[in-house]
Every structure is written in structure tokens, then in C-alpha cells.
N, C-alpha and C positions, 0 to 999 in steps of 0.2 A: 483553630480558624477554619470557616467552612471555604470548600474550594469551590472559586465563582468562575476560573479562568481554565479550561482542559485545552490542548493541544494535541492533535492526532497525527501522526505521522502513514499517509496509508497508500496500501497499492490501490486494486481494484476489486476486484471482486469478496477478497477476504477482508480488507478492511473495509469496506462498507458496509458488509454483512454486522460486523462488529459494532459497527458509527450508529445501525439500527438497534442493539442491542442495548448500546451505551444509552444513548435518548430516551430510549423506554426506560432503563431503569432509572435513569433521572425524572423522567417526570413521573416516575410511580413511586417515588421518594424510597428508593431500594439500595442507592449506590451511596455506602458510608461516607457522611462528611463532605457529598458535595450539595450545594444549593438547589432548588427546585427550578432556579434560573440561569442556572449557569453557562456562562457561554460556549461554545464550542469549536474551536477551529480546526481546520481540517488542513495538513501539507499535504499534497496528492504528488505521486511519482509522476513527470509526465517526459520520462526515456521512452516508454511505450510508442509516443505521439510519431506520427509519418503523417507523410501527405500522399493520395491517391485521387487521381481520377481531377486533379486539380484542386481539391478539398484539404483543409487542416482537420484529423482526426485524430484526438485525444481519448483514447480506451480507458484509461484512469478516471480521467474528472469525470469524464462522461459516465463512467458507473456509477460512482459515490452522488453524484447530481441525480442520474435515474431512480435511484435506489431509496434515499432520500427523499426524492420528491414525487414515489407513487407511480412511479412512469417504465421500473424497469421489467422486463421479459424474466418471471420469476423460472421459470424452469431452463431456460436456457443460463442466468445469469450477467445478462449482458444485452444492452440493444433494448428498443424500444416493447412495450407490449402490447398486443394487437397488432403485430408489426405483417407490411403485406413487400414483395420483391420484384417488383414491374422494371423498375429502373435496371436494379441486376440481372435480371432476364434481358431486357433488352441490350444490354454492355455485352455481355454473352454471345447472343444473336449475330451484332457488330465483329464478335470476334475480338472484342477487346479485353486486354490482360491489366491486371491480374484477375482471374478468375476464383480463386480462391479465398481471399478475402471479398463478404458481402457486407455491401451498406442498404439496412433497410430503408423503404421508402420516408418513413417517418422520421427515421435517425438522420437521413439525409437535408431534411431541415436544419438541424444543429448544425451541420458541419459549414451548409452555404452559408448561417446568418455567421458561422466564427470565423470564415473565410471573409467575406467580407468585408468585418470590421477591422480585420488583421491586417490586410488589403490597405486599410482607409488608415491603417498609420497606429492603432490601437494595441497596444500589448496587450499578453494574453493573461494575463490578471485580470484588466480591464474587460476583456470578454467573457472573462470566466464570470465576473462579479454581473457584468449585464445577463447573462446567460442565466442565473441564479435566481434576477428577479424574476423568470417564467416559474421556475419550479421551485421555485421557498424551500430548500431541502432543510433548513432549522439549524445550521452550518453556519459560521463563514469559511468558505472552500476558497483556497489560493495554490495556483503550482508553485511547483518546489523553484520552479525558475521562470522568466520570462522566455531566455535564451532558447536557441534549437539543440535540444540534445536527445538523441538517440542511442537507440541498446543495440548492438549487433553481436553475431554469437559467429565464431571460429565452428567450423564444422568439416570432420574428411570428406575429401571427394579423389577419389581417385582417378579423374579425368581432368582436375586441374593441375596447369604446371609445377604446383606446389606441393600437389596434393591435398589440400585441404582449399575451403571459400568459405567467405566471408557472407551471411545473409541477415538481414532485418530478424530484429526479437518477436516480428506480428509472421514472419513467415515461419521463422522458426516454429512458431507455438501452436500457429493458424494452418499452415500449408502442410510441415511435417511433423507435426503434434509431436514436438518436443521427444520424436522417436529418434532421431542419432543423436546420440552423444555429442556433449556439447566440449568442443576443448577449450576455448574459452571466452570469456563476456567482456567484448569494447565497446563502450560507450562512448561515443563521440561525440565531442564538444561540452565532455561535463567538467574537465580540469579549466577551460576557460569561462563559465557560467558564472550567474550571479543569481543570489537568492532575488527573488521576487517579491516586490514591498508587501513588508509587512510578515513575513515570513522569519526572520532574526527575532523581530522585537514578539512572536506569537511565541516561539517558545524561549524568550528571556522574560518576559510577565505572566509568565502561566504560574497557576498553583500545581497542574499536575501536569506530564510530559507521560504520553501510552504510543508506545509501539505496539501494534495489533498482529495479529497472525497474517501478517503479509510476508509475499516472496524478500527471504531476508539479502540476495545479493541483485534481482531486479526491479523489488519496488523499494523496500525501505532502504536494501542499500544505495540507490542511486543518489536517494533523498542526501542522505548521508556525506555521498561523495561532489556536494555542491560545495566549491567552499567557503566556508565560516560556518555552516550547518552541523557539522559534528562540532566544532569548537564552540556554539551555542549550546550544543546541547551538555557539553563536558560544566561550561559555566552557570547553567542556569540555576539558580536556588530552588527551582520545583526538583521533587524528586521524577526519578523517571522508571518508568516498569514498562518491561516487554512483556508478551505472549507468546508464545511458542506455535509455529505454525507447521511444525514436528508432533505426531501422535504416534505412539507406539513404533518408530522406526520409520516412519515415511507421513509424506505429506496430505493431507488429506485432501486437498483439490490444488492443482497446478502443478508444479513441476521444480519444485524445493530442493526435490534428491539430485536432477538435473545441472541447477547449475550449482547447489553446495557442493559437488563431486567435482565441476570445472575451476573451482578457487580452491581445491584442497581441503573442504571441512568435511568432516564425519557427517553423517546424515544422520542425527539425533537431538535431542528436546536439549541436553544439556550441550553439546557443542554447540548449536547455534546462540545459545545464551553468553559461551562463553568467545565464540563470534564477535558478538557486540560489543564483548569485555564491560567490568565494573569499572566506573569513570572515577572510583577514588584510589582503587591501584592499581592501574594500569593508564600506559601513556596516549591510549585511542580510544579507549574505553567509554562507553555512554550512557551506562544501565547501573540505576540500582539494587533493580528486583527483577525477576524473573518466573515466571507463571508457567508451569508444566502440567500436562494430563494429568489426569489420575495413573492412568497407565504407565507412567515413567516415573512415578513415585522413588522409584530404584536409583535416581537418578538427582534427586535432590543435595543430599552430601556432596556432590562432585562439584554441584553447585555453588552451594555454600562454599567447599571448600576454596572457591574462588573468588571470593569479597561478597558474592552476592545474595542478596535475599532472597529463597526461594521456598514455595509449595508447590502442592499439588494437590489439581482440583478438575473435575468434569471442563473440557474444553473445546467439545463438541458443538458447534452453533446450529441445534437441531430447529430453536426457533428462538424468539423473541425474548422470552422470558429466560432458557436457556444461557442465552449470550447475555444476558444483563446480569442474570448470577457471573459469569465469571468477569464481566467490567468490575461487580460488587467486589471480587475474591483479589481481583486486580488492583486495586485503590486499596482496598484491607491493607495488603500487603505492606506498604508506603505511606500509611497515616498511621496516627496513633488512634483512630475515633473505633477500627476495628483490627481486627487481625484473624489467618486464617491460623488452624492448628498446627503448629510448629513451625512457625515461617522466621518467626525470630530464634 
């Protein structure tokens, strides 16, 4: 049966990089077994989200939407392109903080028109879907939640009475680039959350369910920790394959090693797989398959040894074409229309 229904599960920067890869090889008819029209929906992590300066600012949806839709700052990965910082200079000037995180002048449109609407009684579905029709990213893009929920990360400080404090995930990553040690990651307000319509039913009718090489305990896992979301994803009849966002021992953009180290996992291609756990034996479990570098080849038996389907294949998203071989090696895995070498 060809797959007409894909589901994405993505953070920001690495899965949208991937969201570009997938599309292209679907419309260049490359990706095994799925349709030349296949729909695509996208769960965005949106723990990221803070409010500054009186603005709602979504660093998730807002990539995957940039990215997508022709708009994003390729060399930085983030934020508008052609972007100019008059506003930020002048916040500065004023003396007003935070000073460390900037909103470009152009991004600062998105954020008034989804402040706004948020304002005017609209949930952020609804803004995310109005938002969409500007930039037709070839998606339907929905967050993981309506609700407010937030990342914060546990960090020492020797000058608090506790000795440690508590800071936002944008400061963390943004202010102290992810350089102290993280002790550990609270996410506030995700045990009271609810999926966001349309988000259960996107991966209970999909044919396929892909975890992308996103941060696996701040983007996909948060996705995760909404709940009914991992328990959709244990029940769905699609199979479901991850990607590995682990290359040869460490993460290739973001900061993987950081917080895998603050939840206790190994920083490796197969413990983040086995992270997720296989959803037919084990009792949290969400993955069928699992997709590792070439380079951790070494690494696949450990895998397997653990219910899951696994290869190993180039997983570097050097460009377009690149990243759509490995959506192609990805889907292999999990249909029967291909397969890579020794995955079964």
C-alpha cells in the first residue's frame, strides 16, 4: 500500500532541515512506497516558546514555517533572511533587558501578528494554521500543544542559596550556549497539557510516524511528554522510525550531549534509540526502527539486540538531496517496498 499520510515529530532546526529533505524526495519520486502526494504533517515542539518584550515567540514552529517556506537565515539557521536589527539596537539603547536574546526586525512581524491573535482569544493552532497561509511551507504544521509549557534547565550557581538556579531553555542555549552543565530539565506545565487538535488523530491515521534528528529529551522529548502522545504513538498501526541525532559520539548541532548527560543516558547513536525504547517490548516504548550513521555501524547489534530494527547509513544533512536519501533509507527500513542492507 503506498503511504499517502507521513507524520513528523520535530524540534527546530534539525527537523526541519530533514522536513526539507523529506519533500524533496517525495516529490522527486526517491522515497520508497510513498505517493507523489502525500500529505505531510508536522508536531512541532513548542517547550522552546517564551514571551519577551510583550511578544509570543515560538523558535520551533517558527523555524520549520521559515524553513519550509523560503524565508529562513540559511547560515545562521534560524530567524528571518535579509534580516536588519534597528528595533534590538534601539531596546539596547533604552537599556532594556534581555539583551541577549535578538528579535530581528522582520521576525518581529510574526511575533506582533501571533501576539495579537492570541490576545483576541485564538489558540495557537489557530495562529499557527493563519500564520501558514503567508508562507505555504507544503506542511500541515500544528504544535504539540495549545497550552503554555516551558523548558527550564537546573544549573550550579554558587551564589544561590541553594546553590544551583533555575533558567529558561532560550537562555540556557542563547545567553550561556549551553556551557554549564546542565543538572536537570523541567518543563513546566507539560504534565498538565493537552494535545492540540488534530495532533492524536495526525499520528493515529498516518501510514508512517519519523522521529527526525531532533534534540531527543528537549524537542522530541517534550512532544512526547504531552499526554496521550506517547500512548498514540505506542497504538498507532503506522510503523514508526527514528533517526539518530548522535554521530560518531556527539551531536552534530545543538547540545544532545548536554541534556542526554542531565537524564542519565550515554551519549550514543544506540542509547538514544534505545531511549525511546521499541514499543512492542517494552512498556514506554515508541519505535520500530532506528537509523544510525554509517559511522556507528558498530553499534547496530546492540540495537537490534533490543527489538528494534536497525541500519546504518550516511546521516549527515549536507544538503537536499543528501537528507532525502536518508528519509529514502528511513521508510526502507519500515516498509516492505525497500529495504537497506541488513536491516532485517
Amino acid at each position: 500500500m503506498s503511504i499517502t499520510r507521513i507524520t513528523v515529530l520535530s524540534g527546530g532546526m534539525g527537523g526541519a532541515r530533514f522536513l526539507q529533505g523529506l519533500l524533496h524526495g517525495i516529490a522527486a519520486g526517491t522515497v520508497p512506497g510513498v505517493s507523489p502526494g502525500a500529505e505531510v504533517t508536522v508536531v512541532a515542539n513548542t517547550a522552546d516558546d517564551l514571551w519577551m518584550h510583550g511578544l509570543k515567540i515560538c523558535p520551533d514552529l517558527d523555524t520549520v514555517m521559515y524553513t519550509l517556506g523560503d524565508g529562513i537565515d540559511l547560515d545562521r539557521g534560524w530567524g528571518r533572511r535579509d534580516e536588519t536589527w534597528s528595533v534590538k539596537a534601539e531596546l539596547a539603547a533604552y537599556g532594556v533587558e534581555p539583551t541577549w536574546f535578538g528579535l530581528g526586525d522582520r521576525d518581529i512581524a510574526t511575533h506582533v501578528v501571533r501576539t495579537q491573535m492570541l490576545d483576541a482569544g485564538y489558540p495557537l493552532s489557530a495562529v499557527t494554521e493563519a500564520l501558514c497561509r503567508r508562507w505555504q511551507p507544503g506542511v500541515r504544521l500544528l504544535p504539540m500543544s495549545d497550552d503554555r509549557v516551558e523548558t527550564h534547565v537546573a544549573i550550579a550557581d554558587e551564589a544561590a542559596p541553594s546553590g544551583r538556579r533555575v533558567v529558561h531553555f532560550q537562555e540556557y542555549w542563547v545567553r550561556l550556549r549551553a556551557e554549564v552543565p546542565a543538572e536537570s530539565v523541567i518543563v513546566v506545565g507539560l504534565d498538565a497539557s493537552s494535545p492540540a487538535p488534530g495532533v492524536l488523530e495526525a499520528i493515529a491515521e498516518a501510514d508512517l510516524v519519523v522521529l527526525p534528528p531532533s534534540n531527543p529529551v528537549v524537542s522530541v522529548g517534550t512532544i512526547l511528554g504531552v499526554p496521550g502522545v506517547r500512548e498514540a504513538l505506542r497504538t498507532t498501526a503506522a510503523p514508526v522510525v527514528g533517526l539518530s541525532p548522535v554521530v560518531g559520539g556527539s551531536h552534530v548541532r545543538g547540545m544532545a550531549h548536554q541534556m542526554l548527560t542531565s537524564i542519565g543516558v550515554e551519549v550514543s547513536a544506540a542509547a538514544v534509540g534505545l531511549h525511546y525504547g521499541d514499543r512492542a517490548t517494552t512498556s514506554e516504548g515508541v519505535l520500530d526502527a532506528w537509523l544510525v550513521d554509517e559511522r556507528d555501524a558498530d553499534q547496530v547489534d546492540r540495537v537490534r539486540g533490543a527489538g528494534l530494527a536497525c541500519a546504518a547509513v550516511p546521516l549527515m544533512m549536507s544538503d537536499v538531496d543528501a537528507t532525502a536519501a536518508m528519509a529514502a533509507a528511513a521508510v526502507a527500513l519500515v516498509t516492505d517496498r525497500g529495504s537497506v542492507d541488513g536491516a532485517r
